[in-house]
N, C-alpha and C positions, 0 to 999 in steps of 0.2 A: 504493500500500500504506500501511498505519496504522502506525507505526512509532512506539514509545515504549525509549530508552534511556538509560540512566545515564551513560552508556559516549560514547556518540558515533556509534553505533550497530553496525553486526554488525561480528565479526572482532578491536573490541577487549578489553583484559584491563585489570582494575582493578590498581592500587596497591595493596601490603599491607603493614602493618606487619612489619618483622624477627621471625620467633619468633610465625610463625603459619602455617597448612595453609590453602592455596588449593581449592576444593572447587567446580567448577563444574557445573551440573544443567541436563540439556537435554530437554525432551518436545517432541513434534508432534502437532498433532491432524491427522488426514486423515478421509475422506469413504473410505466400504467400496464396494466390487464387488466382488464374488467372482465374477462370469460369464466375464470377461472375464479373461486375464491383465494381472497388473500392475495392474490397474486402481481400485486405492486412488491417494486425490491428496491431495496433503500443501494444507494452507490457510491453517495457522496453527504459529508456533512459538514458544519461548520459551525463553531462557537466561538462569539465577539461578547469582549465584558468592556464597560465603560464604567468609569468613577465619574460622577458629578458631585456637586457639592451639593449636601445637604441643606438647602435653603426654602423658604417658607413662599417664595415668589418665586416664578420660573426664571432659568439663567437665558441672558440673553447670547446667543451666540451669533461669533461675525465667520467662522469657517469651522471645520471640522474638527472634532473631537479626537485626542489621541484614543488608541485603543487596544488590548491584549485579543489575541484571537488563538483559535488551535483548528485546521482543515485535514478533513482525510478523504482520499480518493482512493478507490481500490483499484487494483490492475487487472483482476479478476474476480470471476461473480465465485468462486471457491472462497475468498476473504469475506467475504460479507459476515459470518459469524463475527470474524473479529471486530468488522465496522460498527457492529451493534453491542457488541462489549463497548467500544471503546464512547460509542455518542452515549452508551446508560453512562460510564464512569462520567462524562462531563454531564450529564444533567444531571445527573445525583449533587453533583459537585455545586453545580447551579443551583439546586432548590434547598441542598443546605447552604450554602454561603452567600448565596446574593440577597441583596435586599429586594429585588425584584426581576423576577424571568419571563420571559416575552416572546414569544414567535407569531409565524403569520399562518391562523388556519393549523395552530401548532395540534390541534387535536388530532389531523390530518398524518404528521408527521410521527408521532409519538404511537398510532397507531400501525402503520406500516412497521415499523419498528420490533414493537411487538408481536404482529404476525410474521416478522423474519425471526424473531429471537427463538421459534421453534416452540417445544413444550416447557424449557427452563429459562420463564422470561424474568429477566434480572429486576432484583427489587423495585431501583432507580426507576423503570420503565412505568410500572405499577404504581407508584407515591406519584411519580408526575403527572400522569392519566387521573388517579384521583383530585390531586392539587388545580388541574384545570375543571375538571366537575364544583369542583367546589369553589372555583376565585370570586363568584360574586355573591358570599356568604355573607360577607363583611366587606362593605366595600371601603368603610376606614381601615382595612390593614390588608389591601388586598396586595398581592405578591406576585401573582400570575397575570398576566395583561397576553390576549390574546389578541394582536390588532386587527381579524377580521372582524371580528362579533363585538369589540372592548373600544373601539374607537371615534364612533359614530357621532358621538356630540361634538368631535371638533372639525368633520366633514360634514357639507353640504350634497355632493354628487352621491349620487344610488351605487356606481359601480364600489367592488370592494376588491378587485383586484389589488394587488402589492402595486404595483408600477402608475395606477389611476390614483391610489392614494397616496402615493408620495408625490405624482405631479400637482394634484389639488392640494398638498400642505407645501410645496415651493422645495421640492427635496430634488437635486437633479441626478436622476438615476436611468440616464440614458445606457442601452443595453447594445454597445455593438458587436459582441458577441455573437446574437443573434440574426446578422445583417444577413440575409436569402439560406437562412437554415433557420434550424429547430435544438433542443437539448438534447430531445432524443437521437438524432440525427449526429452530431456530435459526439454522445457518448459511444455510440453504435460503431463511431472512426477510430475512437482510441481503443475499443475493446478488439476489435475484429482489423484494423492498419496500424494499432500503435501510435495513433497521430498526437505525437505532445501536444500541439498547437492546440488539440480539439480540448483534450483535457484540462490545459491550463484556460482557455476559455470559460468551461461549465465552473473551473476551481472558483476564477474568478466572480462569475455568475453568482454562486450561491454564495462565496464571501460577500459581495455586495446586495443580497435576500439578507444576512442575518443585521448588516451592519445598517443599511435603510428602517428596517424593523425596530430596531432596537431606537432610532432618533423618532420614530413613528411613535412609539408607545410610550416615550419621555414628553411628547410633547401632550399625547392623551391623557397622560396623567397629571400635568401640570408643571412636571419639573425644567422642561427645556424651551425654547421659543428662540425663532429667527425670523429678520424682516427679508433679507435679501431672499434668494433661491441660496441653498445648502449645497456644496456640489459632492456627492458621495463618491463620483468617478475620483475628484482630485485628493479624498481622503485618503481612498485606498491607494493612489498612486505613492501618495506621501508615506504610507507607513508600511507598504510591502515592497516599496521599492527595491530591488536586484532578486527577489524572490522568486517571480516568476515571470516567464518571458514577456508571455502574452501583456503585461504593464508598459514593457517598451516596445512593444511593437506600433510603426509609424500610425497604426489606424487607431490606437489606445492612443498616445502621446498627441498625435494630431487634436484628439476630440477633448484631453485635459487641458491643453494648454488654448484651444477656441473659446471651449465654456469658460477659462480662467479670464482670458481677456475680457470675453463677455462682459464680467461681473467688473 
């Protein structure tokens, strides 16, 4: 498996400074079947934690937030066991250590998960599955933010797409990635041609799903707030930089540095 973390890899939690909110964001990409039961398969995942400061009014931000992240991408669908050990270690890791955990449609993801983990599904999987049944128990001490279903009061538009909602909150999460292809389509290159390019594409992809989510559901809940457009392409550019190819490739670099002038 492809394995890029800040951390040391799955299961750890970063160091924060005193008089700050731990906020940790987890997406998975999987592969669809609907013929079969169960039959989505998880391939790739990614956890992003952000420290904000604990403040009683939202922080105003003028660019992106640093960030601790851990990605894995399997080389084969034989790993997948591992991949699902290793995203329970970091959500388990997330729902005890963070002061609040967040995905998009996370009950989506958390499920596939578990119909991969077989008949020995790891605790972590189970406590998170619960913890989102239960986030609007309390919603003064709520921990889990889902931003498809958790987000709504600070959107106007109907659609709940990830990419619709972060263009109506001014989040700029253009995807060129996906320019005359698909995920699936990509994954299908790197599994069956080996294509780095394709793989570090989807890496990036889904690292930019947990890191948009994660500013989505800070701003849901009150903690965060921007007047300009946010540009998540040029965050990620900033803090993975030499990491992975597809960052400096002319069609990546071209589109940081156009939206940077933009602004």
């Amino acid at each position: 498996m492809h394995l890029i973390s800040d951390l040391g890899g799955p299961g750890r939690v970063p160091s924060r400074s005193p008089g700050t909110r731990l906020v940790a964001s987890v997406d998975v990409e999987w592969s669809k079947n609907y013929r079969i039961k169960d039959g989505n398969r998880a391939f790739c995942y990614s956890i992003v934690w952000l420290a904000v400061p604990a403040s009683d009014q939202p922080v105003r931000l003028t660019a992106g937030l640093p960030f601790w992240s851990t990605s894995l991408y399997l080389d084969s669908d034989n790993e997948r066991p591992d991949l699902v050990e290793a995203a329970a270690a970091d959500i388990g890791a997330a729902c005890e250590s963070a002061d609040l955990v967040v995905g998009h449609q996370w009950c989506s993801d958390l499920a596939v998960l578990t119909a991969n983990a077989g008949p020995s599904v790891p605790a972590a999987l189970t406590a998170a599955r619960q913890a989102w049944h239960d986030r609007r128990a309390d919603k003064d001490s709520r921990r889990v933010i889902d931003t498809r279903f958790d987000a709504g009061h600070v959107l106007s538009n109907a659609s709940r797409r990830l990419v619709d909602v972060c263009g109506e909150l001014r989040l700029d999460v253009t995807q060129p990635e996906l320019a005359r292809t698909s995920m699936t389509a990509l994954h299908r290159d790197w599994l069956e041609r080996g294509d780095v390019q394709a793989r570090e594409r989807v890496t990036v992809l889904n690292l930019r799903h947990s890191l948009s989510t994660a500013y989505v559901a800070l701003r849901a809940a009150g903690h965060l707030s921007w007047r300009a457009p946010l540009n998540v392409n040029a965050n990620l550019a900033t803090q993975w930089a030499g990491r992975v190819g597809w960052l400096d490739h002319p069609t990546f670099r071209e589109l940081v540095g156009r939206r940077r002038g933009a602004r």
